[in-house]
NUMARBA-13627 format. One record per residue (C-alpha): residue in one letter; x, y, z negated. Coordinates in steps of 0.25 Angstrom, whole numbers, plus 5000, padded with zeros to 4 digits. Each point is the difference from the previous one (the first is absolute). Layout:
<recs>
A, X, Y, Z
...
</recs>
This chain:
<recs>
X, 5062, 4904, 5065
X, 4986, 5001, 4993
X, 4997, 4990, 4987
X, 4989, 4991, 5001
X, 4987, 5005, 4994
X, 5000, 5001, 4985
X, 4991, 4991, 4991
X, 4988, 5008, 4990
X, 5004, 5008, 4991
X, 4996, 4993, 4987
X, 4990, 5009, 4991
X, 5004, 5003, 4985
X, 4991, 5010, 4998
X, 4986, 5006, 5008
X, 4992, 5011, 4991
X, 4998, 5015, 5001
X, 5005, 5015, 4996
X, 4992, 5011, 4996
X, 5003, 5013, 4993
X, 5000, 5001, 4987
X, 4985, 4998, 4994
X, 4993, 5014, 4999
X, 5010, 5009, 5007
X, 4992, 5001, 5012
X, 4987, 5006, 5001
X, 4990, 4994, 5010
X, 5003, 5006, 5013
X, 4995, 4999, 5016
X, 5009, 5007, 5010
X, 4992, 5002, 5015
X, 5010, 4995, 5012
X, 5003, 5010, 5009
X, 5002, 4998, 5015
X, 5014, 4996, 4997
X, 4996, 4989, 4993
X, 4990, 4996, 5009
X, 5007, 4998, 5012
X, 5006, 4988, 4994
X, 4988, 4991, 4997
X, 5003, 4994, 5010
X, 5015, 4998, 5000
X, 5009, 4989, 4993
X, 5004, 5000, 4985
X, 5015, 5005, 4997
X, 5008, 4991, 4994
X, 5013, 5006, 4996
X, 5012, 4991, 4991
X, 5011, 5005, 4992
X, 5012, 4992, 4997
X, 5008, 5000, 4987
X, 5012, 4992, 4996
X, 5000, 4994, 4988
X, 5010, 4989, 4996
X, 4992, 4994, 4988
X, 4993, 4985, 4999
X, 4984, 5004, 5001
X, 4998, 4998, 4985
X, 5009, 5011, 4998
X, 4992, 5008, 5009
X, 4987, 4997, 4995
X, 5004, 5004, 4985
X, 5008, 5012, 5004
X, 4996, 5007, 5013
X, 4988, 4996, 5004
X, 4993, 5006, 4985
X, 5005, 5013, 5004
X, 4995, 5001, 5014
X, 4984, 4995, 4995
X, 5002, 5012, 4989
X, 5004, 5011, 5011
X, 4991, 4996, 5009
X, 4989, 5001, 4990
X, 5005, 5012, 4996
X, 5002, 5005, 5016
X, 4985, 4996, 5004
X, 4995, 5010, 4989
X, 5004, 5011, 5009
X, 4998, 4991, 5013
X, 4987, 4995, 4997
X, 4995, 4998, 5013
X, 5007, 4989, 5004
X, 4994, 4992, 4987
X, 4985, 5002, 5005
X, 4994, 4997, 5011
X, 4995, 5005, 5013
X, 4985, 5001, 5001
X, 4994, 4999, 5015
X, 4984, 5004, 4998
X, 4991, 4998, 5008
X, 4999, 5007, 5016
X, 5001, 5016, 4999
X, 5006, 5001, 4987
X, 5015, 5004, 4998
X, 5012, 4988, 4993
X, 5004, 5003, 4988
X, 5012, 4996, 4990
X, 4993, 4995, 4988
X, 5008, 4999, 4985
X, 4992, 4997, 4988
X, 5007, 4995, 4987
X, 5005, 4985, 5001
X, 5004, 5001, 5014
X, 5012, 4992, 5005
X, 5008, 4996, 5010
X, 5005, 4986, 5002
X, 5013, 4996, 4994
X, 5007, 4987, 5005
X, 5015, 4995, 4996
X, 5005, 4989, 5007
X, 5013, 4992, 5001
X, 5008, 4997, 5014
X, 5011, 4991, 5004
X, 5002, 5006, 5013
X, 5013, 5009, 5006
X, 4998, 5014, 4992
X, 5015, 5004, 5007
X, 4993, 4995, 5014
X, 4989, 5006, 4998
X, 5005, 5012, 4995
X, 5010, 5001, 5012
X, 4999, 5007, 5013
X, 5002, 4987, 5011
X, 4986, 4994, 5003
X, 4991, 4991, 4991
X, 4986, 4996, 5001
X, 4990, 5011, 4998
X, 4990, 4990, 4994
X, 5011, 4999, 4989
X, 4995, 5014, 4996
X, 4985, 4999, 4999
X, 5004, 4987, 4989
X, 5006, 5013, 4991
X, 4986, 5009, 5001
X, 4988, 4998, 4993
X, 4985, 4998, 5006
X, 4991, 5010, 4995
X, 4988, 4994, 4993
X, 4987, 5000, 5010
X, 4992, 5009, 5003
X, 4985, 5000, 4991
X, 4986, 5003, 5002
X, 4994, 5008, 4990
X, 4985, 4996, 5002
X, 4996, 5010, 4991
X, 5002, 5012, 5008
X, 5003, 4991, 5012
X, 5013, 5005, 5003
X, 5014, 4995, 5001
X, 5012, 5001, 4992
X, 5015, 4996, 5003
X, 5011, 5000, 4990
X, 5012, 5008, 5006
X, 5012, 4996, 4994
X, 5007, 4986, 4997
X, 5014, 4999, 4995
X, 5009, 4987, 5001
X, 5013, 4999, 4991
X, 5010, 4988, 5007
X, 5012, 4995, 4992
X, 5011, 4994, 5009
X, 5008, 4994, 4986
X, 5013, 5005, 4998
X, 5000, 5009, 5012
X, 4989, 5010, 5002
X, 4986, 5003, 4998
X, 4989, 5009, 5010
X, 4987, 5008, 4998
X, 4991, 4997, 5011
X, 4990, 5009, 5000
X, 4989, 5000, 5008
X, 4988, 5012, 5003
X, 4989, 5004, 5005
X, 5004, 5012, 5011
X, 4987, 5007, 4998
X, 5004, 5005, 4987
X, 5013, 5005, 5003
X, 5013, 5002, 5011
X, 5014, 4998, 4999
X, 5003, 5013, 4992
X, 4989, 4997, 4988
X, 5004, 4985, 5000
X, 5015, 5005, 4999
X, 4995, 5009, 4988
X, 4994, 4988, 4993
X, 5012, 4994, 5000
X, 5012, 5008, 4999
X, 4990, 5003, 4986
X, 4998, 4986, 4997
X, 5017, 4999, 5001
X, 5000, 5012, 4991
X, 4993, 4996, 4991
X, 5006, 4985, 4997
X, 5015, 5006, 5001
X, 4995, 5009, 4989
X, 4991, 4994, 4992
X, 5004, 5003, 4987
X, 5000, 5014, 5001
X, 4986, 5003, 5004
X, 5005, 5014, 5003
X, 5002, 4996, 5015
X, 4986, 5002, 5004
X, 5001, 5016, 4998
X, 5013, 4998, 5010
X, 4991, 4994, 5011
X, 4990, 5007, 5006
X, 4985, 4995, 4999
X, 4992, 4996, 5015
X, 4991, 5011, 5003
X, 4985, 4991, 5002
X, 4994, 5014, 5003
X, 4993, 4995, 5014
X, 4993, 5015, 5001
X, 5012, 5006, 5008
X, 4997, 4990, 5013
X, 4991, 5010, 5007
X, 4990, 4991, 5011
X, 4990, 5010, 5005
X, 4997, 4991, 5010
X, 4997, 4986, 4993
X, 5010, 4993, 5007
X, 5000, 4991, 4989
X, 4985, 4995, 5001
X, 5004, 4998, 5016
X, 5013, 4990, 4996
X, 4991, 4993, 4991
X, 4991, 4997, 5010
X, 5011, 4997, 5009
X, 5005, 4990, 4991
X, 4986, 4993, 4998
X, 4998, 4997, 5015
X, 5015, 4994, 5000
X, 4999, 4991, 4987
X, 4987, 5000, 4991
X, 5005, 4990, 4990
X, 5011, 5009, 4991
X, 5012, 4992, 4995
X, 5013, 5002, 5001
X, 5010, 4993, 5009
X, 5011, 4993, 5002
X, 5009, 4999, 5011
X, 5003, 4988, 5008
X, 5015, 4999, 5001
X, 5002, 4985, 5004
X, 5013, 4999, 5009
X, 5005, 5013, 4998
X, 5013, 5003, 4994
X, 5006, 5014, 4994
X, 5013, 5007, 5002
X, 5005, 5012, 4994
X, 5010, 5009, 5008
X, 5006, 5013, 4995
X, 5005, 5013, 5008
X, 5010, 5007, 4990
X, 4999, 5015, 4999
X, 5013, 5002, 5008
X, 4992, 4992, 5011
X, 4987, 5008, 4998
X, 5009, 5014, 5004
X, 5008, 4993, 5011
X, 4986, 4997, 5007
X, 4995, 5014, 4997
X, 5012, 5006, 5008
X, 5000, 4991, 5008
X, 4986, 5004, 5004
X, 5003, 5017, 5000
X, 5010, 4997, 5010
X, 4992, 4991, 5009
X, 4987, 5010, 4998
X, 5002, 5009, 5013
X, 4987, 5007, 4996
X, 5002, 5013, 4993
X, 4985, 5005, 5000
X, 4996, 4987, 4993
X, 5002, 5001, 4984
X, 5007, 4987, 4994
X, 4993, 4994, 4989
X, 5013, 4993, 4993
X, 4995, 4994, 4988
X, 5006, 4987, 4994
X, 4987, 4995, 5004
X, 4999, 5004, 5014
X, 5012, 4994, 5004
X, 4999, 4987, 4993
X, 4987, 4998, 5005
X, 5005, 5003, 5015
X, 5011, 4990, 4997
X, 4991, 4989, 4996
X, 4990, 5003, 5010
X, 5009, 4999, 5013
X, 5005, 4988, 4993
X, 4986, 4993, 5000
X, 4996, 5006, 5015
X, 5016, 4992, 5004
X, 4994, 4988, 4994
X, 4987, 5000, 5007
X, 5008, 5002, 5013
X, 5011, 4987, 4998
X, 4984, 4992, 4998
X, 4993, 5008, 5012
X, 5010, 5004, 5008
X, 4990, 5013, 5004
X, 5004, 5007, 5014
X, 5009, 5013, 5000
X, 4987, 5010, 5003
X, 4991, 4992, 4990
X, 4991, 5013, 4994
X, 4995, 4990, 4988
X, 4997, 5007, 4987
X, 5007, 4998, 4988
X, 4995, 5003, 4987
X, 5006, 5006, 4988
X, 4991, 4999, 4988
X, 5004, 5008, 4985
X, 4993, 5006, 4988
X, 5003, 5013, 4996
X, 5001, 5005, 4987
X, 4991, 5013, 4998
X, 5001, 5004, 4986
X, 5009, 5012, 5002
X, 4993, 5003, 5013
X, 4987, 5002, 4992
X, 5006, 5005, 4989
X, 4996, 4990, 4990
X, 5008, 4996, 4988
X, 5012, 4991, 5002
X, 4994, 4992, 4989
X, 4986, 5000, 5007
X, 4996, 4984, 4997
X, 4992, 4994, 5012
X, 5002, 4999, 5016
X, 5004, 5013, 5006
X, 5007, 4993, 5014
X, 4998, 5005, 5014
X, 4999, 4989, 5010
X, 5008, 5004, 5013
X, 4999, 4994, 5015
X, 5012, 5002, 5010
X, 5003, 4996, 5014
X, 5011, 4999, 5011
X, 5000, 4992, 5012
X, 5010, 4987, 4999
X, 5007, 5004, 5011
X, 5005, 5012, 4996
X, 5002, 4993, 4985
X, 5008, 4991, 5008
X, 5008, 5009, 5007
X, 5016, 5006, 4998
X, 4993, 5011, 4989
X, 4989, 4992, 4994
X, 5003, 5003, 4987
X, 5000, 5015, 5003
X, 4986, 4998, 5005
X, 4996, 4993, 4989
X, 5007, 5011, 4990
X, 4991, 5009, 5009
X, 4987, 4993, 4997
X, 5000, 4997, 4985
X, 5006, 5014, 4999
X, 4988, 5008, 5004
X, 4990, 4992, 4994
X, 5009, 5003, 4987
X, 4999, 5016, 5004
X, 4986, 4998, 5003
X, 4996, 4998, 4986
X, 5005, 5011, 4996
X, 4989, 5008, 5008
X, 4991, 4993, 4991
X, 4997, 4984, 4997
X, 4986, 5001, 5000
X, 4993, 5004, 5014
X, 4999, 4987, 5006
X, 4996, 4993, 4987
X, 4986, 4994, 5005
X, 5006, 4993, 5012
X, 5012, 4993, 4991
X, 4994, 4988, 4999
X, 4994, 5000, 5014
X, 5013, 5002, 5005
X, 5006, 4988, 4994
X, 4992, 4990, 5003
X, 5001, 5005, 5014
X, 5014, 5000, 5000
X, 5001, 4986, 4992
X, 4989, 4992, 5010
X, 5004, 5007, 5012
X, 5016, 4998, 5000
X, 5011, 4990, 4996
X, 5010, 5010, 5000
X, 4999, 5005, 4988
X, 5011, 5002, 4989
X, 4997, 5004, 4985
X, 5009, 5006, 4990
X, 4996, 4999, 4985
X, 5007, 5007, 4988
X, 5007, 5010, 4998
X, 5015, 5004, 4998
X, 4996, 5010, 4991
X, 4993, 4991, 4989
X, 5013, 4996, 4996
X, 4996, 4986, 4994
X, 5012, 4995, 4995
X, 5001, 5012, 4990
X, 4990, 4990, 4992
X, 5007, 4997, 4989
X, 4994, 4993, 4989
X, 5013, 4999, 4991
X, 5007, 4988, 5008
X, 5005, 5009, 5009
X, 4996, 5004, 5015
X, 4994, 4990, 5009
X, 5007, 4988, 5006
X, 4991, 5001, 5010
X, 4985, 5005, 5002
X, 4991, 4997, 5012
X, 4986, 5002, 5007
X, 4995, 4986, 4999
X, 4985, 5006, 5008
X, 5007, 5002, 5013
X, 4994, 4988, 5012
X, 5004, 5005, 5012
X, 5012, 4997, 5006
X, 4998, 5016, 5007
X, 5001, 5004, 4986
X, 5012, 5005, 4992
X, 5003, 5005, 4986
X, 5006, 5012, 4996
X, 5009, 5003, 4986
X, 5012, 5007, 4997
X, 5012, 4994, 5000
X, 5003, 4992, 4986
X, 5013, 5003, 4999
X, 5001, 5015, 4996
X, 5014, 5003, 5004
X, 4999, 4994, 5015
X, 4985, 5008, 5002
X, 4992, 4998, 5012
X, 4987, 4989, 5001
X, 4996, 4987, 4999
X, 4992, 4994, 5010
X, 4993, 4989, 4998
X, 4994, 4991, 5011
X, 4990, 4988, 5002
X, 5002, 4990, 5012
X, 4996, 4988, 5006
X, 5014, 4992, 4999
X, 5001, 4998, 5015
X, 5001, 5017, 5002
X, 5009, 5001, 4989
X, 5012, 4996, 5008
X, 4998, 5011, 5012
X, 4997, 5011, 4989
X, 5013, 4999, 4993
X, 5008, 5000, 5014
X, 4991, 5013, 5003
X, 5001, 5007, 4987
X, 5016, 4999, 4998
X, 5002, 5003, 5015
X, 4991, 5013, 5000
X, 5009, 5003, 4990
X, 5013, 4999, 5007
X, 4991, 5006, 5012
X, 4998, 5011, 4992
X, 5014, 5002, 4992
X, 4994, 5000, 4986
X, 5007, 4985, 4996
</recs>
């Protein structure tokens, strides 16, 4: 059963980080087309849970001094984050901006509400989230030079006394993905768990703001601009509305993860058709018969029903392109996929989803970039034209509760951004020893109910319980 609603968070502190004075230069770093294709998108909002079973003056004395200094100390090498995006006026390219004094907001605030609910798997409110991550502070006008700025970073430390604490962070997605983001603060954690032996920094590597490898002969990122203007001329950032939606988090072991793969060699009757077999591929197969199962019990669709359902990821490119692993900036591929609901429906719907996400992963490896001009044109088609469309957003791969800032790994993280109820949230799973992923789900509380049912009986369906 969910809690009510928690109260405010009541505000102990509200100032700012930057690096230390003088250790960065004045920089501008050009937005590439990667960046550029999320003007237009929602900020990310990603929280980190921490248990920590000390009264909040205990806190504030002791822990929180050390994260303030290592996350000074990270932003010397992260300095993007602390400066601002600049939008100039029509025909001329974003840029990051950093000069000296730059910040990023800092906010510490103290809660009374569930930190062992909310740190739990059984639905709560998704509402309760968005009290732990900040607002980033509004967008200017510089009248100067008549442009726009937008700060791009904003942190919020929430103490739950004599339980736990989180970091809510919160980021503009123009200025980096999930990787570059993870980077930042796997080395923040680095930093704060090591912080009397400045040494660490030579054990971490640096992010790579060389933007000069993102090769755009053909000016796709003038034509994503201009997209963007036409959809929303006034630049800010936003925030989702998630009013009467609740989260859930499920998990498929890894002992689940390779009962569904063979599952799925033995059902494949097709032996000229390569399986793509990731983790990925048939997590996200799973979860998105599960969704198409629920849209049948409210539709109830008829056996020969050719609707189109769509799957939406992004794909990571870095490796593809041959970029650095630490390249800092956007470097996602967005990818579309269909089926027809009938035969996701069907006695193999989960073979035919494995199917579809599968050659879209195999197609990237022919090369991300040949449709690049049409991405955006694409997903506004798919978004305004169709209701059947399911998202997946993060990565297994990020390894996110491997953020350790000395208190240990995470009791819980999350993506607080996601508004859709097709929307889900990937991560691996927290605990090491039992592998697999974490799913994380956003519902209306009425579906939550049917999608339970579906899930733990695909599951039985499927013999990977």
């Amino acid at each position: 059963m969910m809690s009510q609603r928690c109260s405010p968070a009541k505000v102990l502190e509200d100032g700012c980080v930057s690096p230390p004075p003088g250790t960065v230069m004045e920089t501008a770093i050009p937005t590439t087309f990667f960046d550029t294709i999320w003007l237009s998108l929602y900020l990310a909002q990603r929280l980190y849970f921490y248990e920590y079973p000390h009264p909040s003056s205990h806190f504030m004395q002791n822990a929180l001094p050390r994260l303030k200094t290592s996350l000074s100390l990270t932003l010397q090498r992260f300095f993007p984050f602390a400066g601002n995006l600049r939008f100039p006026p029509p025909l001329q390219r974003p840029y990051i901006f950093f000069t000296d004094g730059d910040s990023i907001r800092f906010v510490v605030t103290e809660s009374d509400a569930d930190f062992n609910h909310l740190t739990s798997d059984h639905a709560h409110n998704a509402q309760d989230l968005q009290a732990l991550v900040p607002n980033l502070p509004p967008s200017t006008t510089m009248e100067t030079d008549d442009f726009k700025q937008l700060p791009l970073m904003a942190v919020q430390i929430t103490i739950f006394p004599n339980t736990g604490f989180s970091i809510g962070i919160a980021f503009c997605h123009v200025a980096a993905d999930g990787k570059a983001f993870t980077h930042f603060t796997k080395s923040w954690a680095a930093a704060c768990k090591s912080l009397e032996d400045l040494k660490f920094l030579d054990n971490i590597p640096p992010p790579d703001h060389n933007r000069d490898s993102i090769q755009d002969p053909k000016g796709i990122w003038s034509f994503f601009v201009e997209q963007f203007r036409e959809l929303n001329s006034d630049f800010s950032g936003h925030v989702i509305n998630q009013t009467d939606k609740v989260r859930v988090t499920y998990r498929i072991s890894r002992a689940n993860v390779e009962s569904l793969k063979k599952w799925i060699e033995t059902t494949n009757d097709s032996e000229s058709e390569q399986l793509r077999l990731s983790t990925f591929v048939v997590t996200c197969a799973y979860v998105w018969v599960c969704f198409i199962r629920v849209e049948e019990a409210r539709e109830s669709p008829s056996d020969d029903d050719d609707t189109i359902c769509n799957f939406l990821f992004s794909a990571e490119c870095r490796h593809r392109l041959k970029l650095p692993s630490e390249y800092f900036g956007n470097c996602l591929k967005p990818c579309i996929l269909s089926a027809k609901r009938a035969e996701l429906l069907g006695k193999n719907g989960i073979l035919v989803a494995v199917k579809a996400i599968g050659r879209a992963v195999m197609e990237l490896d022919k090369g991300p970039l040949g449709d690049a001009d049409k991405w955006i044109s694409r997903m506004r088609e798919v978004l305004s034209k169709s209701k059947h469309n399911v998202v997946a957003v993060g990565s297994p791969k990020l390894l996110v509760y491997e953020t350790d800032f000395g208190w240990g790994r995470p009791r819980k993280t999350e993506v607080a951004h996601i508004g859709s109820s097709g929307s889900f949230v990937l991560a691996e799973n927290r605990d090491p020893e039992v592998g697999g992923v974490e799913i994380g789900f956003l519902f209306p509380p009425i579906q939550l109910p049917k999608f339970k049912s579906i899930f733990e009986d695909q599951r039985l369906n499927f013999n990977i319980s």
